[in-house]
Phi, psi and omega in degrees: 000323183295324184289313168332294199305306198238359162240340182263309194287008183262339181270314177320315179282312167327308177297322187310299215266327174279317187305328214259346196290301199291329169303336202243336171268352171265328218231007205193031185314315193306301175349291181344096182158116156327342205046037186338168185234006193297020210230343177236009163203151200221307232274260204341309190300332152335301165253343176273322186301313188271357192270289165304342177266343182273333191284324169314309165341274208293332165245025135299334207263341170261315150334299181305324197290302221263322187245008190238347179261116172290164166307319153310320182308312176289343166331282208296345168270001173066040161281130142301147164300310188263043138264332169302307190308336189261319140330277200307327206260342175266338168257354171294351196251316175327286191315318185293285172355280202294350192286298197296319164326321175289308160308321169322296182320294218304330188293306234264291165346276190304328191274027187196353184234081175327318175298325167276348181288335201290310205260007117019352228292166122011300170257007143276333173298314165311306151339322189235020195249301206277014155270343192249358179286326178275334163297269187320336179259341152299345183266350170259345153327300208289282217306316177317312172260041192290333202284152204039268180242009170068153177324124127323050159298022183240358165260000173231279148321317140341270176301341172289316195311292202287334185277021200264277163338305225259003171079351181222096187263148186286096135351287197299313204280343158294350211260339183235012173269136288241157186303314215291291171317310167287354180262307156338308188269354194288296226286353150310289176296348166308306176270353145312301192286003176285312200334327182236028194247358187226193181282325164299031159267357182297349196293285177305014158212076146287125146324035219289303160336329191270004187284312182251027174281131170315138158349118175296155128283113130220179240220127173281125195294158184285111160324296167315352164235070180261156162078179203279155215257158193260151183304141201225124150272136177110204190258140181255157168276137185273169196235138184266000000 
């Protein structure tokens, strides 16, 4: 089982997750899109849509943080274990907070607005049964072991993670880690390997472009040729 858990299902979910990519852009570009739902309920969605994605945003971003920056690294910066441990655990509860908040809107939203209960599928349900299961049991994971310096998971987990990369995963370094934490990293890859069978596949074509594109200009028309432009015979001259 240790070996299944922690050496076969994570390159399973990788194929899975690259396979379903190259499947969905070749055969399902029009898909390719959130289905957004704005056109049948806008104000709640308003607010649960940016609540949740910034809050997913932050704890994705800690997560990247947590398992791909060794300790060393933080050391050397002259970070303490339990000053990391207090970072992680107040902005790691922050992140979740707003993650699950949003979600919540976002449930509560589709649960109350018939036109979106409608528009509604199957695979969206799923979708959001093992997206609100993996937020909430990492946010019961941390608090659960929150007391002194919290799990030490960067001595364990971390490194099973990065040695993944390496074609040789330490197996053995999962075997002692606390349940809460292994149901956490299962039902993680699991939902990685959804990504790209649901909607959360819109994450790979986020507008990212618009951060660094140039400025639109525009530009005020000459008052006199406001209103419809009048018939001209011949040729007109251009202007630079």
């Amino acid at each position: 089982m240790t070996t299944l858990l922690w050496g076969a299902l994570p390159y399973i979910t990788c194929a899975l997750l690259v396979a379903g990519l190259v499947w969905r852009h070749r055969y399902d570009k029009y898909g390719w899109t959130s289905r957004s739902s704005q056109v049948y309920e806008s104000r709640l969605l308003n607010i649960a849509s940016p609540v949740f994605h910034y809050g997913i945003l932050f704890v994705l971003a800690g997560h990247l943080v947590g398992l791909f920056v060794p300790a060393s690294w933080t050391r050397s910066l002259g970070v303490s274990e339990h000053t990391y441990h207090l970072l992680s655990l107040y902005g790691g509860t922050l992140a979740g907070v707003l993650a699950v908040a949003g979600l919540a809107l976002l449930l509560f939203r589709r649960r109350t607005r018939a036109p979106v209960l409608r528009a509604t599928t199957t695979n969206d349900k799923v979708m959001y049964l093992v997206l609100v299961a993996a937020t909430v049991l990492g946010m019961t994971a941390k608090l659960t072991h929150a007391s002194g310096d919290g799990y030490d998971y960067r001595g364990t987990i971390a490194p099973w993670a990065r040695s993944l990369f390496t074609l040789q995963p330490k197996t053995a370094l999962m075997s002692d880690v606390p349940v809460l934490y292994q149901i956490h990293a299962v039902i993680g890859m699991i939902l990685i390997a959804l990504v790209p069978y649901t909607r959360l596949v819109h994450m790979f074509s986020a507008p990212v472009q618009y951060l660094f594109r140039p400025y639109v200009v525009y530009r005020s028309r000459d008052p006199r040729q406001l209103g419809p432009r009048p018939e001209r015979r011949g040729w007109e001259t251009t202007r630079d």
